[in-house]
C-alpha positions in Angstrom: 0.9 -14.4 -27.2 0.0 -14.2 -23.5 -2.4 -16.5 -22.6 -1.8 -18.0 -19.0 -0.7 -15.8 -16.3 0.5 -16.7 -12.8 0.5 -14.3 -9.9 3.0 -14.8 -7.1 1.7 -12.7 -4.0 1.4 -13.1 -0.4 -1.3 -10.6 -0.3 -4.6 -11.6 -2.1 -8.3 -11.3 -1.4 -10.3 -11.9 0.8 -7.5 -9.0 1.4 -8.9 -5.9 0.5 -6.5 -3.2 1.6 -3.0 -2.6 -0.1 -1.6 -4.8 -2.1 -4.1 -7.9 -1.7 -6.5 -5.4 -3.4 -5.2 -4.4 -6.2 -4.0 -7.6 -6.9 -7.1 -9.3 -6.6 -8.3 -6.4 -8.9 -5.9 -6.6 -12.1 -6.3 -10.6 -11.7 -10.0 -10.3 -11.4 -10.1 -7.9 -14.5 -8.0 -10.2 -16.6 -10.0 -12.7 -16.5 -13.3 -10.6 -17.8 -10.8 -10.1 -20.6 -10.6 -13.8 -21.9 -7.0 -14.2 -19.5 -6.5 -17.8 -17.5 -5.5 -16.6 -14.2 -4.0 -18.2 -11.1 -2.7 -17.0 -8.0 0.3 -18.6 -5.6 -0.3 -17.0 -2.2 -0.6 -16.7 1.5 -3.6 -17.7 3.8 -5.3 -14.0 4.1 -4.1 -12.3 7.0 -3.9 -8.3 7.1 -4.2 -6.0 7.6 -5.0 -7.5 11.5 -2.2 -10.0 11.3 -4.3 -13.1 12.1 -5.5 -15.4 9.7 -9.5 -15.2 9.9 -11.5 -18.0 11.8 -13.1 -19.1 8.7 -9.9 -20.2 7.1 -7.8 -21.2 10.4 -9.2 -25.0 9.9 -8.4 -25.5 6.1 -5.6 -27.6 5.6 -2.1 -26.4 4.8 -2.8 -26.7 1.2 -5.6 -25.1 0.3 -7.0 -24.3 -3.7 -10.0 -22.4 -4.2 -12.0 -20.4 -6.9 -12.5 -16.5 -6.5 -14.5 -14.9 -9.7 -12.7 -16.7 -12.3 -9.1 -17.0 -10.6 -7.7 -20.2 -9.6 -5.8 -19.9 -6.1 -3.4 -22.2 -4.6 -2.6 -20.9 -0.8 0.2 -22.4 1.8 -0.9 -21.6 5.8 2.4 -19.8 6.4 4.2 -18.6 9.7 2.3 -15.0 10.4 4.0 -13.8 13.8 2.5 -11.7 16.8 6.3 -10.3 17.3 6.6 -8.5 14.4 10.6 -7.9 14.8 12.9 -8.1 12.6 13.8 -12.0 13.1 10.2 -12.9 13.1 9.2 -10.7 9.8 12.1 -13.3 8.2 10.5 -16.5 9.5 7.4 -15.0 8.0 9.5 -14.7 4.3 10.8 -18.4 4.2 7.9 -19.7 5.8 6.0 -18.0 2.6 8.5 -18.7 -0.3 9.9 -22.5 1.3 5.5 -23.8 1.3 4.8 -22.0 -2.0 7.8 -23.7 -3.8 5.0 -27.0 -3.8 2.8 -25.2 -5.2 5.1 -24.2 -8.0 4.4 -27.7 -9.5 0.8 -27.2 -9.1 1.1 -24.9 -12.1 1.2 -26.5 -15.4 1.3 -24.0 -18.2 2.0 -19.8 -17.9 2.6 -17.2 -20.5 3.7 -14.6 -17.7 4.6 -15.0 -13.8 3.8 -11.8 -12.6 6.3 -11.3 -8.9 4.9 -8.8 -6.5 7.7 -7.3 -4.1 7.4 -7.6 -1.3 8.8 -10.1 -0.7 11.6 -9.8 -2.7 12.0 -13.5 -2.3 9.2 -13.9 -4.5 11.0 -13.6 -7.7 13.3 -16.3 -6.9 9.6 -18.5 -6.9 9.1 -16.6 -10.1 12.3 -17.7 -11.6 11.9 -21.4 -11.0 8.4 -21.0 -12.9 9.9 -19.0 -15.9 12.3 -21.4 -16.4 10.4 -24.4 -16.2 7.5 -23.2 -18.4 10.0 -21.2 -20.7 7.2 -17.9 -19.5 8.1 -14.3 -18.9 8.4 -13.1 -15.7 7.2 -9.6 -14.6 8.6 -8.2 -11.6 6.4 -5.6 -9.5 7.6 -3.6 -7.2 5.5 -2.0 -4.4 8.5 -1.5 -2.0 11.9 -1.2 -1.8 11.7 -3.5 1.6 15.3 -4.0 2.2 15.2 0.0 1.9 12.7 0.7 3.5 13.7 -1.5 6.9 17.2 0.4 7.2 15.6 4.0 6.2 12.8 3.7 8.8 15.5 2.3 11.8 14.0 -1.2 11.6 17.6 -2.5 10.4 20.3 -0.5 13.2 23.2 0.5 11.7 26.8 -1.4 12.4 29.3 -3.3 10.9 26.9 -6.2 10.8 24.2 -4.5 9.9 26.4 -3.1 6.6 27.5 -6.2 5.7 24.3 -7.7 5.6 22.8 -4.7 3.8 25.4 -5.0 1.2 24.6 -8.7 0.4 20.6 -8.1 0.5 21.3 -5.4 -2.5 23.5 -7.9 -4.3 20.9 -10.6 -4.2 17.9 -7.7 -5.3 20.1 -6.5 -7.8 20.4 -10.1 -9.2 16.6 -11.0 -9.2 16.0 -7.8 -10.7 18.4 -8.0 -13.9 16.7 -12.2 -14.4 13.1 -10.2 -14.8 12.1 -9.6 -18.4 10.1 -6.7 -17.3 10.3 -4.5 -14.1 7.8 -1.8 -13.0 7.1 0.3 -10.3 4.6 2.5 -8.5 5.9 6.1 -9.0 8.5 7.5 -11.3 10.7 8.0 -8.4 10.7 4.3 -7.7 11.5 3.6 -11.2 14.6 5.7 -11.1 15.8 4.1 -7.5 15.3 0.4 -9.9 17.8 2.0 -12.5 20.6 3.1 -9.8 20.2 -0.7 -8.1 20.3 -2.2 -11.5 21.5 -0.2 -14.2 21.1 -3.2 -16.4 17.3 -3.2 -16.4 14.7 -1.0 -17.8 12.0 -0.7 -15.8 8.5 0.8 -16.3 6.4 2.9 -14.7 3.0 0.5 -13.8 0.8 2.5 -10.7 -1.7 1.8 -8.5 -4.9 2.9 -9.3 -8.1 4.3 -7.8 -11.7 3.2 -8.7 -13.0 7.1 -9.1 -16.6 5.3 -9.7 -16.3 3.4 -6.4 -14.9 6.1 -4.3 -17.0 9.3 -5.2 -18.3 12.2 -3.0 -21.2 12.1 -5.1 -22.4 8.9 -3.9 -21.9 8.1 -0.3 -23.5 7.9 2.8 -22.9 9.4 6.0 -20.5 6.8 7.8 -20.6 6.3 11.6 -17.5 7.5 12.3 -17.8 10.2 11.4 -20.1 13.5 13.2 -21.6 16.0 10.4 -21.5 18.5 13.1 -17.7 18.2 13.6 -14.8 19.5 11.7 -13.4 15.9 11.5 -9.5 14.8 10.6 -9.3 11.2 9.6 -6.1 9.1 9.2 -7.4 5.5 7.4 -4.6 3.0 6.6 -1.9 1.2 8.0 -0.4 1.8 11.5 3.3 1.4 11.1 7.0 2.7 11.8 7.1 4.8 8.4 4.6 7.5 9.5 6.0 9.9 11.4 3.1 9.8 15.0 4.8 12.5 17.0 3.7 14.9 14.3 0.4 13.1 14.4 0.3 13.3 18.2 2.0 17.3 18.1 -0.9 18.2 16.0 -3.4 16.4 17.8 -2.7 18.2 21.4 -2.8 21.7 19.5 -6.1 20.8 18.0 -7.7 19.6 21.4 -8.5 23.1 22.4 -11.7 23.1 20.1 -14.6 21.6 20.9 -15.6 21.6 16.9 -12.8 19.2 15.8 -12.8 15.6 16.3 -9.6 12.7 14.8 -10.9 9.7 13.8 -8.1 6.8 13.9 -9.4 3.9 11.5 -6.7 1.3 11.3 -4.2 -1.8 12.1 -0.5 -2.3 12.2 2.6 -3.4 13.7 2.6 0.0 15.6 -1.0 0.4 16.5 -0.2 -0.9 20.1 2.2 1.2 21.2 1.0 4.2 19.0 -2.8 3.8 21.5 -0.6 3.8 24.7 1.1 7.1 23.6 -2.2 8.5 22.9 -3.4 7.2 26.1 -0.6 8.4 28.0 -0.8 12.4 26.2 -4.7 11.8 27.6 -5.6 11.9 23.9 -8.1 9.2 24.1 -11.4 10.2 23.3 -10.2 13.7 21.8 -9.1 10.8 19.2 -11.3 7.8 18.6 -10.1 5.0 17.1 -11.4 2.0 15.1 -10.3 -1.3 13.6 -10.0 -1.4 10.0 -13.5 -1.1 8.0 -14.5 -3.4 5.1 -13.6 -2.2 1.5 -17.2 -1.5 0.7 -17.6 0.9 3.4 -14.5 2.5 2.3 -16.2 5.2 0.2 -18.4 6.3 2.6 -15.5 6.9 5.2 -13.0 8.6 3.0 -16.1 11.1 1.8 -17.9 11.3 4.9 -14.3 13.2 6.4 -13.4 17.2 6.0 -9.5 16.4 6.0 -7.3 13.9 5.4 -3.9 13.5 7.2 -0.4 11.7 6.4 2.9 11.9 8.1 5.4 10.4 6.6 9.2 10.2 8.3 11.5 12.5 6.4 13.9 10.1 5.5 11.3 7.3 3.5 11.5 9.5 0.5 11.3 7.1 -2.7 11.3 3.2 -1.2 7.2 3.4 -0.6 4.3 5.4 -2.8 1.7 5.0 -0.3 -1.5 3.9 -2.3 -3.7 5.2 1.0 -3.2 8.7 -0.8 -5.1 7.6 -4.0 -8.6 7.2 -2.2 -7.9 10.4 0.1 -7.5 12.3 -2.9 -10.7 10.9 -4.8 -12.9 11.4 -2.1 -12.4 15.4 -3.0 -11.7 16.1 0.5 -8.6 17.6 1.0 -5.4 16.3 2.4 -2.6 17.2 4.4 0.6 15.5 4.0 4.3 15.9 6.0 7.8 14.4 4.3 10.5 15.0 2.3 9.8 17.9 0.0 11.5 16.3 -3.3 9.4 13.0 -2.8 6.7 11.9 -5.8 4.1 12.5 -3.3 4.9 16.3 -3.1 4.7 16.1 -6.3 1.4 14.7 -7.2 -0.4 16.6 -4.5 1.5 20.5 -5.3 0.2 19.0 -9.3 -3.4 18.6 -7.7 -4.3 20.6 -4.6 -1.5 23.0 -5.4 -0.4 23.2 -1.4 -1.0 21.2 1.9 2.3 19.2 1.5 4.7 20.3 4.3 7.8 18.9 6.2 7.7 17.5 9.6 9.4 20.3 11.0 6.4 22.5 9.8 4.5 21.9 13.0 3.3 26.0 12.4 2.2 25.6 9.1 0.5 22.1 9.7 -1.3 23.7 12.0 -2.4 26.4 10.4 -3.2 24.7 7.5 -5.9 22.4 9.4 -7.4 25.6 11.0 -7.5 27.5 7.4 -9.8 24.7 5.9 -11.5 24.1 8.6 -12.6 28.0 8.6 -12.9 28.4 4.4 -15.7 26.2 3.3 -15.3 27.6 0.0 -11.4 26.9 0.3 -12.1 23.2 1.6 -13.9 22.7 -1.6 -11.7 23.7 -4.1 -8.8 21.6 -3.2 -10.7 18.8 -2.2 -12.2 19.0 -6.2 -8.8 19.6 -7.7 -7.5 16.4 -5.9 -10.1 14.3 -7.2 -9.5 15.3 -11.0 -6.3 15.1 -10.5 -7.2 11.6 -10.1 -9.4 10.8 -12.3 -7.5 12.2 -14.8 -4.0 10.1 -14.5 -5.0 7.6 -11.8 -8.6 6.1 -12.6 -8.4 1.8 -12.6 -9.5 1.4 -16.4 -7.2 3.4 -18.0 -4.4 1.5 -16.0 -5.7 -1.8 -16.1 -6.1 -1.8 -19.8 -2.5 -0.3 -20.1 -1.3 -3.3 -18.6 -3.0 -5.1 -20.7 -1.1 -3.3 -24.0 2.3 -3.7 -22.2 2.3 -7.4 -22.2 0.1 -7.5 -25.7 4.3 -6.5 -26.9 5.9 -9.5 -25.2 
């Protein structure tokens, strides 16, 4: 019987965006269910990359106690250069520290590996093999994939060869894990192609529909009542596609009635402000730093549309969790990438349209001016979303599924 369960993560709260979040929320809610739970991790850091003043003089090993979960943390390498070389420092900087903290953990049931990093599982491994435990294996994103799909990782002989010995290695790590899961259906079947040896599950993220509900949120500052208003909230990175963003954007800055609001941080948020500085986009789009989790709510409601462009060619390596609080706000979204992706799916299921290609600049941009004209129309979609939700994504019922999938171990 499961008992004792390890997390190995190098997101975790204080984090509370992505995958620090929900982590820190299945731990959190295993422990009000009777679990001992403790966490191997990172010094927080994101989504801003820096590791907050409050924690920058604690030494290298640090333990502490959040709501019931033990946490052991390692100060590890987070770069400024966020390149390629320096994103693999980061990796072994994480998984070489944590391995002392491996022996800091006497007894576990279950090592539950989140991915990224991949590297994690080999942490898990040594664990499950020294406690005799089962390890679970989550995946959030194909990483490896991901890098070469987005053009992080160029493509040469090099470049191939490397590739091919990555997959080798997460094909390996993959087949030691007693149980494997991912975050959309489409995920699962990429795990069954990489390792037809496994069966893996399908284990989402989730949303709290109580938390983030239009029927109980305040006006956030952000955001103008008197303003059709088109937010983007999450992370600023290289797999959303910004020149449909920025297209959109210079259609859109004709009327006086329409305002972007830019709430974010990320390796591309830099260079992403210049090209909106350079278009003279500034001030037709506002931006601001990431908000804190409880303001979240507010934020998400508070907007009349949600946008997300993803590139074309990051069809199943990433479910963006970002979607799940856009679509319980019951404000509607619109969304660009590949048409056969699970997120086309899930919102054509709930909205019933405003999923689009990136070539669709037309239709995008008639799609934002349609809402923003149909109050009636705005409403309807906005409600379906949120059902939609509630009805297959809300975080009890898939927090106490976990809890039956490892009651059969």
């Amino acid at each position: 019987m499961i008992k004792d369960i390890t997390f190995i993560t190098v997101n975790y709260a204080p984090e509370d965006t992505a995958i620090g979040l929900y982590t820190s929320q299945l731990a959190e809610f295993l422990v009000t269910k009777g679990y001992n739970v403790s966490v191997i991790t990172g010094f927080p850091y994101y989504p801003m990359w820096k590791i907050p003043e409050h924690y920058q003089d604690k030494p290298r090993f640090y333990s502490e106690e959040i709501n019931g979960v033990t946490i052991y943390r390692y100060k590890f390498y987070v770069p400024e250069n966020r390149n390629f070389f320096h994103r693999i420092l980061h990796i072994l900087s994480f998984n070489f520290g944590n391995v002392f903290n491996l022996k800091k953990i006497k007894k576990a049931d279950l090592v539950f590996c989140n991915i990224p990093f991949t590297t994690n599982v080999v942490l898990g491994l040594f664990l499950k093999r020294r406690l005799k435990a089962k390890l679970w294996t989550s995946i959030k994103d194909f990483e490896f994939d991901a890098a070469y799909e987005s053009g992080l990782l160029k493509q040469n002989p090099i470049s191939a060869a490397f590739k091919k010995l990555l997959y080798k290695i997460e094909a390996y790590l993959f087949v030691k894990s007693d149980i494997i899961s991912s975050i959309s259906f489409k995920m699962v079947d990429r795990i069954k192609l990489k390792a037809p040896q496994t069966n893996p599950v399908f284990f989402p993220d989730w949303v709290d529909v109580d938390f983030i509900n239009p029927d109980n949120y305040k006006q956030h500052d952000y955001i103008s009542k008197d303003k059709f208003t088109i937010l983007y909230s999450g992370n600023i990175g290289q797999k959303q596609n910004w020149e449909v963003y920025i297209n959109l954007a210079k259609k859109l800055q004709q009327y006086p009635d329409i305002d972007f609001v830019l709430v974010g941080e990320g390796a591309y948020k830099n260079e992403l402000l210049q090209v909106l500085k350079d278009n003279n986009l500034m001030g037709f789009i506002r931006y601001y730093e990431p908000i804190p989790y409880e303001d979240l709510s507010n934020l998400l409601c508070s907007a009349d549309l949600h946008v997300l462009f993803q590139k074309s060619d990051v069809i199943d390596s990433v479910m963006p969790s970002k979607i799940l609080g856009m679509m319980s706000s019951a404000r509607p979204s619109v969304i660009t990438g590949d048409l056969s992706s699970e997120v086309a799916r899930h919102i054509n299921s709930s909205q019933g349209w405003g999923y689009y290609t990136n070539e669709d600049s037309d239709a995008i941009y008639n799609a934002v001016l349609t809402l923003k004209n149909d109050k009636n129309l705005q409403k309807e979609t906005g409600e379906k979303a949120r059902a939609y939700m509630v009805e297959n994504f809300s975080k009890n019922m898939i927090l106490n599924s976990f809890i039956e999938k490892i009651n059969t171990l």
